[in-house]
C-alpha positions in Angstrom: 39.8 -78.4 85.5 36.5 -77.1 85.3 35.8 -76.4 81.8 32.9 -75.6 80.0 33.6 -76.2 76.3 30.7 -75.5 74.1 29.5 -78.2 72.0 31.2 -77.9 68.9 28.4 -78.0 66.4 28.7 -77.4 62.9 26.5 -74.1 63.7 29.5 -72.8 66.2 32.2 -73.9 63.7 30.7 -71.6 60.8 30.8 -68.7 63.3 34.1 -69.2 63.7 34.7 -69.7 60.1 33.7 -66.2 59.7 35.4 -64.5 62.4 38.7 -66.3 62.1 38.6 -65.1 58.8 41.7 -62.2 58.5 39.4 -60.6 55.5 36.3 -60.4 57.9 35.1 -56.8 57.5 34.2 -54.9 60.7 30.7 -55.4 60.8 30.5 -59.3 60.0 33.1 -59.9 63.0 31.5 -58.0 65.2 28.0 -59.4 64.0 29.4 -63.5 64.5 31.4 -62.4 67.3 28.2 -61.4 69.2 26.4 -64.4 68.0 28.9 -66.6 69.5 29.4 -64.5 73.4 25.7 -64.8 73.3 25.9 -68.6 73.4 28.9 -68.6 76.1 27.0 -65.8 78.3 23.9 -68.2 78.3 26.9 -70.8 79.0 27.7 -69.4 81.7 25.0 -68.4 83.4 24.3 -72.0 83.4 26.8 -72.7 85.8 25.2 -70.7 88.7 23.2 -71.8 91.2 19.7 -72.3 90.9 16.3 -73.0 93.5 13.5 -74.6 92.7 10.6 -72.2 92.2 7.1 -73.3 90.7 4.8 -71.0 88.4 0.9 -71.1 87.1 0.7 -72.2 83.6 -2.1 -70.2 81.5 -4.1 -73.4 81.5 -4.1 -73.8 85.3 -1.1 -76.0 85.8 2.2 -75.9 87.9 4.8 -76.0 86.0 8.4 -77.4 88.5 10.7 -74.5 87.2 14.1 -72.7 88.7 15.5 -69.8 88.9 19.0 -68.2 90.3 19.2 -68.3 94.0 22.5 -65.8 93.9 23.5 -62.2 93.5 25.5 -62.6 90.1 27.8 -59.0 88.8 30.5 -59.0 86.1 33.8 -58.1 85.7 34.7 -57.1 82.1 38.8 -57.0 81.2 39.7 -54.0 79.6 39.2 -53.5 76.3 38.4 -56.9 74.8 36.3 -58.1 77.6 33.9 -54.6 77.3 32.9 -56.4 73.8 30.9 -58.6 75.6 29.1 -56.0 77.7 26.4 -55.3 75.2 25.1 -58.9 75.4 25.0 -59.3 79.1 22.9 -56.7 79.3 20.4 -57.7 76.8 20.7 -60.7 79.1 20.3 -59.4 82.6 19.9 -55.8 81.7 20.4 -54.8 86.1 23.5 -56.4 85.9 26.5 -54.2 87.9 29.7 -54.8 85.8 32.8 -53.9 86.8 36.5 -53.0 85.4 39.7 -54.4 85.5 42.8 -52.9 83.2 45.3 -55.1 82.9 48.5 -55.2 80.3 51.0 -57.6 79.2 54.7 -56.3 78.5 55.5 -57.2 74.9 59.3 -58.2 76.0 58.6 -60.3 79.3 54.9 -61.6 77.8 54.0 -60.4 82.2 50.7 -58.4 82.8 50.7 -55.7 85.1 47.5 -54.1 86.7 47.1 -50.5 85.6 43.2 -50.0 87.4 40.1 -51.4 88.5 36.8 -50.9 89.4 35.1 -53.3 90.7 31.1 -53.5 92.4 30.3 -52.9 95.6 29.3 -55.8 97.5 31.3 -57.9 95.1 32.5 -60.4 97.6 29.2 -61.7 98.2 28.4 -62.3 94.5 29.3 -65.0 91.8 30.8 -63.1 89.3 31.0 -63.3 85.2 34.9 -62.8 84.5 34.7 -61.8 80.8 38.0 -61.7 79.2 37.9 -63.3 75.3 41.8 -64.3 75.0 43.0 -66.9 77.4 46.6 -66.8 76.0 49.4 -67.5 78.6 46.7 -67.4 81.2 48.7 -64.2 82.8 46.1 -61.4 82.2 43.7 -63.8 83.5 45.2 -65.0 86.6 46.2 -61.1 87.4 42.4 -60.4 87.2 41.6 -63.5 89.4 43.8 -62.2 92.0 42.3 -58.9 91.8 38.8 -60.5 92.6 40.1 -62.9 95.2 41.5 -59.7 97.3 38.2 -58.0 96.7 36.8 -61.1 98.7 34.9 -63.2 95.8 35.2 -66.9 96.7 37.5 -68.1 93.8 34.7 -71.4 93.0 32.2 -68.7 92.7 34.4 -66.8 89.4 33.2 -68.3 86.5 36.1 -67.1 83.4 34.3 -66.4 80.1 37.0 -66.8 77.4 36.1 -67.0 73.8 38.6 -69.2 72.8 41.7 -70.5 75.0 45.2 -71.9 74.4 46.0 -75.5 76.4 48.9 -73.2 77.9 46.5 -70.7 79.4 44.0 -73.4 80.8 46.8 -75.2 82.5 47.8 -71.7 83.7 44.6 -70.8 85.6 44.1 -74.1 86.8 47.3 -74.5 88.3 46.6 -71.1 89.9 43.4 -71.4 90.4 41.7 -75.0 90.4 38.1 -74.2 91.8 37.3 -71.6 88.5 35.1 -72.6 86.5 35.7 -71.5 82.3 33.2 -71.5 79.6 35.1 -71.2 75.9 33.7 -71.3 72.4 36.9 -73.0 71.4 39.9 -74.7 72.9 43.2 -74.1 70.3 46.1 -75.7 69.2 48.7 -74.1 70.8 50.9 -70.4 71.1 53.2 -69.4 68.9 56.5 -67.8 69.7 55.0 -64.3 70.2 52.3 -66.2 72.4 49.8 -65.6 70.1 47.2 -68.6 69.5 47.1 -71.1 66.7 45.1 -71.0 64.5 44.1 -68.3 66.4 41.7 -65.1 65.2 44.6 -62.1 65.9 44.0 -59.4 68.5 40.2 -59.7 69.4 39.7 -56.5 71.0 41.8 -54.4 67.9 39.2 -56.8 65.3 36.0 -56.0 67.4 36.9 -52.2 67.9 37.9 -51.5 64.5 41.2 -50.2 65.2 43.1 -52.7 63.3 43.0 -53.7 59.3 43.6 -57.5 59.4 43.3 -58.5 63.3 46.4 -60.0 62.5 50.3 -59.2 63.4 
């Protein structure tokens, strides 16, 4: 499969060391948490296309650079994926992001697609899937589908996922084999309520503030 993990330096593991934390106050996860979507956003915009394009140095010479040769939009998965809004548009501030509410049944562990909203023009655009949890891979392979019958090519979706489960990668890549995914951190497993080990809780619920410990 086509995933980006990033490199696991001893800079990345102290982010997480902080954020995996279930005493983390509010403001210090959502302060690491930022830190570390900022790394997979630049990530990710890595694996777009680029085109040569040369530029004048102040002293005269050319300098060989690039620069993205494609229309790029994002797709942020209600609510934990809208965490990650803030930094792609400190990024690209233009940027068109869409939405896409999906939910997964706490008896049958299935997502079912409640809305979305997605940019016009979208099939004609890589597009930035953000979507922190890959669990199951469910949620993510219901929001894949969405794009695919918008028209988006599926090798031009790249999934953002801050960390994933080996479950949920097989998942979308048995589904899906031409995304590509960038993730901070690949985990152990899920455990029986498909929750990931060691896991950081419910990400959206810790970066919102509307849960104490992040944990159930």
């Amino acid at each position: 499969m086509n995933v980006h993990l990033l490199p696991q330096t001893r800079q990345l593991r102290a982010l997480h060391t902080v954020v995996r934390d279930r005493h983390a106050g509010l403001d210090s996860f959502v302060l690491h948490s930022r830190r570390i979507i900022r790394l997979l956003l630049e990530a990710g915009l890595d694996q777009l296309p680029f085109a040569e394009h040369d530029v004048t140095t102040p002293v005269g010479a050319t300098y060989r650079g690039l620069r993205h040769s494609v229309d790029v939009c994002a797709v942020a998965v209600v609510r934990a994926g809208e965490s990650m809004e803030a930094e792609l548009r400190e990024l690209l501030p233009g940027i068109r992001i869409g939405k896409i509410l999906i939910q997964r049944d706490k008896k049958t562990k299935l997502p079912h697609l409640y809305y979305s909203h997605l940019p016009p023009g979208i099939a004609d655009s890589h597009v930035l899937l953000l979507e922190p949890m890959l669990a199951t891979g469910g949620s993510a392979n219901a929001a894949i589908d969405v794009l695919l019958k918008a028209g988006v090519r599926e090798e031009n979706i790249i999934l953002i996922d801050f960390i994933a489960a080996p479950e949920g990668l097989r998942a979308v890549s048995e589904a899906h084999p031409r995304i590509k995914v960038v993730v901070s951190s690949i985990e152990e497993r899920l455990n029986e309520n498909a929750f990931m080990v060691p896991g950081i809780g419910d990400f959206g619920d810790r970066y919102f503030g509307t849960t104490v410990t992040g944990a159930r």
